[in-house]
N, C-alpha and C positions, 0 to 999 in steps of 0.2 A: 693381232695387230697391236691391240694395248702392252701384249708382253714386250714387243717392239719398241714401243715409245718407250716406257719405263728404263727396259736395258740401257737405250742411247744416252736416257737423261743420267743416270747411273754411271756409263761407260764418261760421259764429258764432263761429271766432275772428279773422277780418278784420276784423269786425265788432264786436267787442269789446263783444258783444251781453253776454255774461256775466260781464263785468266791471264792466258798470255800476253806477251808485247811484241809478238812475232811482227807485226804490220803499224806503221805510224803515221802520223799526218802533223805537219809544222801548220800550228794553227794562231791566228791574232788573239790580243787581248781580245775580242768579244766573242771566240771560239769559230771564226770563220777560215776555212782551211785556205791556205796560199798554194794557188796553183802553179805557181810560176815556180816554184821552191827546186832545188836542185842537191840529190844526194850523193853524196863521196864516202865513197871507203879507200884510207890512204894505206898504203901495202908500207908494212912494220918493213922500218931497216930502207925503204926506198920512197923517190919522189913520184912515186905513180899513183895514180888516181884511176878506180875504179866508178863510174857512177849505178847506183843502184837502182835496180830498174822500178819504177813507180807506174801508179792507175791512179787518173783522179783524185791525184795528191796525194795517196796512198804508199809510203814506200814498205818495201817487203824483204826483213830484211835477215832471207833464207842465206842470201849469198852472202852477208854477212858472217855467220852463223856457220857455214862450212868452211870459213880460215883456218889455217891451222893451228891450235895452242891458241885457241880463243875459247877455251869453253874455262871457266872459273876464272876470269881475268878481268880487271876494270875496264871501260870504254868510256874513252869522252867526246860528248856530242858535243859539237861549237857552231855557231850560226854566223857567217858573215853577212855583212851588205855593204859596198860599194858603190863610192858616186859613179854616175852616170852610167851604170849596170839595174834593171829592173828586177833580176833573179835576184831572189834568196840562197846561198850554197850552204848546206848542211855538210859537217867532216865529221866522221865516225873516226878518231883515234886513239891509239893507244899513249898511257902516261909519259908525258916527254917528248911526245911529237909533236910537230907542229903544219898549220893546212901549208902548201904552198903557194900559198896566198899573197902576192907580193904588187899588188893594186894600192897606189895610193888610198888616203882618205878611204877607208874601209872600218868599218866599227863591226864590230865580236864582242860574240855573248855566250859564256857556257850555258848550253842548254841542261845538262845530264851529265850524268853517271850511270853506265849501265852493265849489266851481270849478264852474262849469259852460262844458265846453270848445267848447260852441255842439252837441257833439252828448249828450254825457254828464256827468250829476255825479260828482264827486272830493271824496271829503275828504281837506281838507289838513292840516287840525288835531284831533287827538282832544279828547276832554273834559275840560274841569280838573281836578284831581285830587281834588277836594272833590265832587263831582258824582255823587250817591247813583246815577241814569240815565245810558244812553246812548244812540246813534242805530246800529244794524248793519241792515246791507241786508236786506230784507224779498221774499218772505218765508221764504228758504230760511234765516234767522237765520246767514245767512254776515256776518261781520266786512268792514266795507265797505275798500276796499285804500286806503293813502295816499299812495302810490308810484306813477310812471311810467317804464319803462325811457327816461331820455331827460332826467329832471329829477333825476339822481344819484343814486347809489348808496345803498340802505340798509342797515343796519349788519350784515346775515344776509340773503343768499339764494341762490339760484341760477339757472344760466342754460344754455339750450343754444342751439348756431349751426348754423347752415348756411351756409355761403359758397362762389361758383363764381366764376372770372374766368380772365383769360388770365396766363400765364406765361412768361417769357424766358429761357434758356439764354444769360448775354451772353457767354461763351468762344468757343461753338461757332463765330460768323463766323470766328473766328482761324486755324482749321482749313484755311481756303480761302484766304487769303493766302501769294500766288505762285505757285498751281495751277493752273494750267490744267484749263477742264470740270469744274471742284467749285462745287456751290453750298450754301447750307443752309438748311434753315426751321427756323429758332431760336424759333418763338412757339408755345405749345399752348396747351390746356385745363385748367384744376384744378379739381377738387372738393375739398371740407372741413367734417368735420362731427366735434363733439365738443361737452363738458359741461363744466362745472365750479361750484365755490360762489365767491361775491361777500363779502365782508368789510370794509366798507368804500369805499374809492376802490379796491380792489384786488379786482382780476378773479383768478385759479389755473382755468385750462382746461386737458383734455387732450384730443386729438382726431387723427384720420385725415386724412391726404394721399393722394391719388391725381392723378397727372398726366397727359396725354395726350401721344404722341411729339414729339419733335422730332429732327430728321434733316438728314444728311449726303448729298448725292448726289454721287459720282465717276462723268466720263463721260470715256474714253479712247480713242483710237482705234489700234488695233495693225496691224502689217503682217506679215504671216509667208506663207511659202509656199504658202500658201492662199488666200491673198490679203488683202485688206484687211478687217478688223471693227470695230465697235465696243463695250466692253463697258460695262458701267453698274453701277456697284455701289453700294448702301446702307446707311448703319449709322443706325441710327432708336435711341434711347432713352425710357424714361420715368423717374420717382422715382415709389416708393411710400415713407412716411414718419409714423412716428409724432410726433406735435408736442404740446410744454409751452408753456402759454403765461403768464408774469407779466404782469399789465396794472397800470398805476395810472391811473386818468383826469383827468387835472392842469388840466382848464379845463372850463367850461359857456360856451356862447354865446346870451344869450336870443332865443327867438319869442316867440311869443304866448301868454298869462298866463305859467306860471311852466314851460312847455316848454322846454327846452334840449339845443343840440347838443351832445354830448358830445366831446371829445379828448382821447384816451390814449396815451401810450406803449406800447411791450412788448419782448419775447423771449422767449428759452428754448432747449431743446434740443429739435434736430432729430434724429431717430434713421432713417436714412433706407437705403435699397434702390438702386440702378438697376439694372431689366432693359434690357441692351442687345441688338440683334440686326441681322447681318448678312446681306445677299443681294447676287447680281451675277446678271448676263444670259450668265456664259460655260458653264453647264453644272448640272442638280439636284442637284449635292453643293455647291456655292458657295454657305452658306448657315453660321447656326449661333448660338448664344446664351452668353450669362452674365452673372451676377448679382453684384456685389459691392458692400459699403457702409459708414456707418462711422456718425460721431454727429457733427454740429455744432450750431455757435449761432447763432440766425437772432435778425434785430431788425426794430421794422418803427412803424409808426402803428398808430391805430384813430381810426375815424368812426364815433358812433351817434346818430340821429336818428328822436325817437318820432313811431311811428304811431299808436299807441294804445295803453291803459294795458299794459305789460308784454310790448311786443308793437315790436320798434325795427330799422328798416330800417341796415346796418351797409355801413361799407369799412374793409377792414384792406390793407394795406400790407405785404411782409414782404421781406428780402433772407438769403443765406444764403448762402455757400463750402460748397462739397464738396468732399472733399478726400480721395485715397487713394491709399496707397501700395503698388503691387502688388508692387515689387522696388526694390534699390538704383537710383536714376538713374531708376526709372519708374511717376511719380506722375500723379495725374488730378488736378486742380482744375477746379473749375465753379461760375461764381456766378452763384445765380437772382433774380432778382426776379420778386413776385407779385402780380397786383391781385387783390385778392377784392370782390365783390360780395354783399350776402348777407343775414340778418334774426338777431336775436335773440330769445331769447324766455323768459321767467322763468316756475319752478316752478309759481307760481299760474298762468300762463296754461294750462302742463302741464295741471292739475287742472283747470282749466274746460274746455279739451278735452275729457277723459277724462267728465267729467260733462255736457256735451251731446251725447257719444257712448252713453249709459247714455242717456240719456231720448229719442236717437234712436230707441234700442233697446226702447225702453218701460220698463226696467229702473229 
C-alpha cells in the first residue's frame, strides 16, 4: 500500500495533474465564488455560443479544450454585466472576436489570457486592474499559476534540483606519463542536490556534491632473492563538496506557444574534501587514508527546458581547480569538469506534491 501512495504522488507531479487550470471559478474581490456566473465559448468564424457546462460555480473547461486548432493559441476571457440582468456572462474568445453581446449599459472587463498547451490550461495574463472579478482555479479556490519553469523567471520564487552525471579528473592521466604499468580511470559518477530562491533572471542556490572514485593503478614487477613478483598498487579518490551557485539566465530560445529553452551562466564557491585511499598486492599493512581540502571557484553553463508547469528537465556544466598546499614545494592541483543531468522544480510544485500526498492520505 505505501508503494501505492508513493507511485500516485510521483505519478501527479509528472503529470502536472495539480497544476492545472482545467476547472475555474469567477470569484469577487473577497474570493467568494459567484454562483449566478454564466460561461460562453464563442465558435471562431461564427455568432454561436456554446455555454460550458459548470457545478457549483465551477466551470470545466474540457469542452473547451477539445476545439479544434486550440491547442497553442491565445484565449481571451471577458466578463460582462448588464443592467437589469443579475447573471455575470463569461466569453472565452479568440483574438479579434468579440461576445455578442448587444445589451445596452453593459460594462467588460478582460479577465485573461489564456494557453492551452494541447494538454493543460495556463493563464498568462491576469485581470485588468479595473476588474471588480476574477477567474482562480476551481474548486480548491487555489490562485491559478502564470508561470512555467522554462518561460523565465519570475520576480520571487524558489527552486530545488537534483542532478547526476559523469565527472573527469583531467590531471589525473598526467600521473602516468613515462611510467611504465600505470594506468588511470579518470571518469566517475556525481550526484547533486540543493535549493535556493530565484529573483529575477537570478537563480542563488546552495547544495551538496558527492562524487564517485577515480583511480590510479601502478603495476611493477620486482626481482629479489625470492624470486620474481608482481606488485600492484592503488590510490583511488573521491570529492565531497559543499557548492554556491550564482546563475543569471541571459537568453530564451522559443518552442512552442510561449515555451522556452532557457541559458544561463554561473559559479560560485566550491568548499570541497577529497578522501583519498591507498592499497598494493605486497602485504595487509599496504593500505591507508587521508582527508584534505580547501575552497575554490568553479564556473560552468546551465540548460533548462520545461516539462511542465514548474517542473523543468536541466544540464548544468561546471569546471573547477583544486588546489592544496600540503608543504613548501608540495602542492596538489586538480581540475574537474562535470556534466550533470538532472530536473528542476519550483516551491509551488513542492506544495502540490505535499497536497496530493495529504489526500493520498485521506487527509
Amino acid at each position: 500500500m505505501k508503494r501505492i501512495q508513493l507511485c500516485a504522488m510521483f505519478l501527479g507531479l509528472l503529470t502536472c495533474s495539480a497544476l492545472a487550470a482545467d476547472q475555474q471559478q469567477l470569484v469577487d474581490g473577497s474570493g467568494n465564488v459567484i454562483s449566478n456566473a454564466q460561461f460562453f465559448l464563442v465558435v471562431a468564424g461564427e455568432k454561436k455560443l456554446v455555454e460550458l457546462p459548470q457545478t457549483n460555480g465551477t466551470v470545466n473547461l474540457s469542452a473547451l479544450s477539445s476545439q479544434p486548432n486550440i491547442a497553442n493559441q491565445p484565449v481571451e476571457a471577458w466578463v460582462y454585466r448588464c443592467d437589469q440582468d443579475p447573471k455575470w456572462r463569461v466569453y472565452y474568445l479568440s483574438p479579434g472576436q468579440t461576445a455578442p453581446e448587444n445589451k445596452e449599459r453593459c460594462e467588460k472587463w478582460k479577465l485573461a489570457v489564456l494557453w492551452f498547451d494541447g494538454s493543460h490550461w495556463v493563464i498568462k495574463e491576469g485581470p485588468e486592474a479595473a476588474s471588480p472579478v476574477h477567474l482562480q482555479q476551481g474548486p480548491s479556490g487555489t490562485p491559478v499559476s502564470t508561470r512555467m519553469i522554462g518561460e523565465g523567471p519570475s520576480i520571487f520564487g524558489a527552486k530545488a534540483y537534483v542532478n547526476m552525471g559523469p565527472w573527469k579528473a583531467l590531471d589525473l592521466q598526467h600521473e602516468c606519463v613515462g611510467v611504465p604499468g600505470c594506468s588511470t580511470s579518470d571518469i566517475g559518477f556525481s550526484v547533486e542536490a540543493g535549493a535556493g530562491a530565484s529573483i529575477g533572471a537570478f537563480d542563488f542556490q546552495m547544495g551538496g556534491l558527492h562524487t564517485a572514485n577515480v583511480s590510479t593503478t601502478f603495476t611493477e614487477t620486482i626481482t629479489g632473492t625470492g624470486g620474481t613478483g608482481t606488485v600492484m598498487s592503488v590510490d583511488k579518490w573521491h570529492v565531497n563538496a559543499f557548492v554556491g551557485t550564482a546563475r543569471v539566465n541571459v537568453l530564451g530560445i522559443g518552442l512552442w506557444g510561449d515555451h522556452r529553452i532557457i541559458l544561463g551562466v554561473q559559479g560560485g564557491p566550491l568548499v570541497w574534501t577529497i578522501k583519498e585511499s591507498f592499497s598494493c598486492s605486497s602485504g595487509p599493512t599496504c593500505s591507508g587514508s587521508e582527508s584534505f581540502g580547501g575552497t575554490s571557484g568553479w564556473y560552468g553553463a546551465h540548460v533548462e527546458v520545461p516539462i511542465c508547469p514548474h517542473f523543468a528537465g536541466t544540464f548544468d556544466y561546471k569546471h573547477a581547480d583544486l588546489r592544496h598546499t600540503f608543504s613548501p614545494g608540495d602542492k596538489l592541483t586538480e581540475n574537474i569538469n562535470a556534466f550533470d543531468f538532472g530536473v528542476s522544480i519550483s516551491a509551488k510544485a513542492i506544495q502540490a506534491l505535499i497536497d496530493i500526498g495529504k489526500a493520498v492520505h485521506g487527509k
